[in-house]
N, C-alpha and C positions, 0 to 999 in steps of 0.2 A: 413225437411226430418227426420223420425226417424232412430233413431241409432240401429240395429240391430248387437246386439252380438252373438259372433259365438263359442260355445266351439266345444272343439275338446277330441278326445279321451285320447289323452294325458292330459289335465287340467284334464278328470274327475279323470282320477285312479292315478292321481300323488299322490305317495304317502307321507303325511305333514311327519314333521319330528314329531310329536309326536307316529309315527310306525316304526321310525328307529329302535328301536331295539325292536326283538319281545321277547312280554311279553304275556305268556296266563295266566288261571283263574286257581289257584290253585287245584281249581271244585268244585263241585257242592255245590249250596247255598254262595257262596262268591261271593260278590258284588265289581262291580269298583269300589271304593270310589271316584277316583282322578286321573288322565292322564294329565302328561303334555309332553311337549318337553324333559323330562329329567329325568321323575318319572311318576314309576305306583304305585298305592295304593288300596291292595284290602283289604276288612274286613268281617269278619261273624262273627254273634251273634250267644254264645253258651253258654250255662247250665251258667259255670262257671264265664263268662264276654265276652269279645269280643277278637277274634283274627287278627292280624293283621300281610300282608304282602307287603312291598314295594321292591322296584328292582329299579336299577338305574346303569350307567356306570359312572363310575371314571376316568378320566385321568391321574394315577397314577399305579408304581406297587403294587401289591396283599400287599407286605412285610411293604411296606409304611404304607397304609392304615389299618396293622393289627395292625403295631405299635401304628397306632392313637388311633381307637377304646378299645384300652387296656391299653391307657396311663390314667387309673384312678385319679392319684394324682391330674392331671392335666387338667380334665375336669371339675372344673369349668373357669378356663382361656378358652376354645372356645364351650364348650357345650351348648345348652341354655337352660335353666330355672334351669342350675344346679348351686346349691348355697352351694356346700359340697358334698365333694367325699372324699374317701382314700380307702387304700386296709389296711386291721385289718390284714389278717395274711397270710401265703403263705405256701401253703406244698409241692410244689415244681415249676419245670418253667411251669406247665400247671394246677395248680389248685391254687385255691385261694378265701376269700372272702372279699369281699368291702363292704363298706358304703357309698350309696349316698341320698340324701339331693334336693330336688328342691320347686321350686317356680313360679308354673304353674299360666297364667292370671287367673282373677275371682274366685279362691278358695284357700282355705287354703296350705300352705305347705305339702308335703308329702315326705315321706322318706323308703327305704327301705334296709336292706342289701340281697348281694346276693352271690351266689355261682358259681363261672365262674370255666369253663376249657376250656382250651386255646389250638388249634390243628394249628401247624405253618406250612407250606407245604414244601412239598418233592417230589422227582421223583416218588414215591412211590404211593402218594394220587394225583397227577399231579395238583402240585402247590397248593395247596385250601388251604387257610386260615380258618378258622372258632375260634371263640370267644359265647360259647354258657353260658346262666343264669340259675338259678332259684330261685326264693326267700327262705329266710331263715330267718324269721320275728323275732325267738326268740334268732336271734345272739345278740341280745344289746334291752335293753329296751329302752320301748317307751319313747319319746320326747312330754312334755305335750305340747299343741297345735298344734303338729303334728300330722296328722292321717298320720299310718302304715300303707303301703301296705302290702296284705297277699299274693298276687296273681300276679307274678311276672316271667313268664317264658320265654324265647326271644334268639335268636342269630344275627350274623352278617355271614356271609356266604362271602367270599371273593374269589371267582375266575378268573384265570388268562383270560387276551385277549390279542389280537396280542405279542403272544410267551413272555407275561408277561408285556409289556411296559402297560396295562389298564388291568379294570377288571369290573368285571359285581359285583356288592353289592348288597345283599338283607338281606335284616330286617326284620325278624319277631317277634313277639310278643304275648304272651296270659297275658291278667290283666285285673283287675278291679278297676276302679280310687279310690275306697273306698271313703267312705262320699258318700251326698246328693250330685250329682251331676245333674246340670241341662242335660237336654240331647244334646241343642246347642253347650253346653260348651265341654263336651264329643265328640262331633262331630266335633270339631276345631283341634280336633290331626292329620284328615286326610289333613286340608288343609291350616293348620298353623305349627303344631307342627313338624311333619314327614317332611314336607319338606325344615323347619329350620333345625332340625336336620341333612336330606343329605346336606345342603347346609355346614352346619358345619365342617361334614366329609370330602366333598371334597374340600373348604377351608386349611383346616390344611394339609392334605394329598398333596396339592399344595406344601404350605410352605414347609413340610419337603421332599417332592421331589428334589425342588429348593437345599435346603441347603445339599443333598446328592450328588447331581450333583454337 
């Protein structure tokens, strides 16, 4: 007897969880790169290098999470490929510039310092964390064997869910990997590197939840 399967309207429009939370296209000329159950990854090629934006939910609060992403000294302890962080100097509790150091597969080291301001949230801004960059190349000379990144601009966007107990994270980024880089190798950040790094974030953000609770 053949087995005849039967969908029903319900199987078709269920919706996976890779559309639980919605995420649209920055617009126009940005590409998915990357959707999973728990990360979206768009990119566009422009002039200067490529742009990048990811989104993700945390199960942590906003405050947690901003603490992580801004704990420099200590991103090479859970960040990955990072092999040398610190913060050079600080001009007050929202401005500051770092050094970091990494050690990406298949190609040489690269390093750059950058320039962060730091906005911690308030009733005011309703709750938003953000953590934004941009390169500052001729903070500290170069590292022979290191190529300098020139091109270096990004933030962390940290906003509050269910009356702050979660939060929606998004990372964006403009750079250009500097050096010969293959285009494969370059193309591993959407589906290697970006979602090491969220897994990083909400890793630690666990931990020091746990330890505040």
């Amino acid at each position: 007897m053949r087995r005849i399967t039967v969908f029903t309207l319900a199987a078709i429009f269920v919706t996976p969880l890779a559309w639980a939370f919605d995420v649209k296209s920055p617009g126009a000329d940005w590409i998915e790169a990357n959707r999973t159950d728990e990360l979206v990854i768009f990119t566009k090629d422009v002039d200067e290098g490529r742009r990048i934006m990811a989104v993700a939910e945390v199960n942590a609060p906003p405050e947690v999470i901003f603490n992580v992403v801004s704990d420099f000294d200590n991103y090479p302890d859970f960040m990955p490929y990072v092999k040398e962080s610190r913060v050079l100097s600080r001009k007050n509790d929202s401005e500051l510039v770092s050094y970091q150091r990494i050690a990406p597969p298949f190609v040489s080291e690269r390093d750059y310092p950058l320039k962060f301001t730091l906005t911690r949230g308030t009733p005011a801004n309703g709750g938003v964390f953000k953590t934004e960059w941009s390169a500052s190349p001729k903070t500290l000379p170069e590292v022979n064997g290191v190529v300098r990144i020139t091109l270096n601009d990004g933030s962390w966007l940290i906003e509050p869910l269910d009356g702050g107990k979660r939060a929606r994270l998004t990372y964006t980024l403009l750079t250009h990997p500097g050096g010969m880089i293959p285009g494969f190798v370059a193309n591993l950040s959407n589906t290697i590197a970006i979602p090491k790094l969220f897994a990083a974030v909400k890793k630690r953000s666990a931990e020091k939840k746990d330890v505040a609770q």
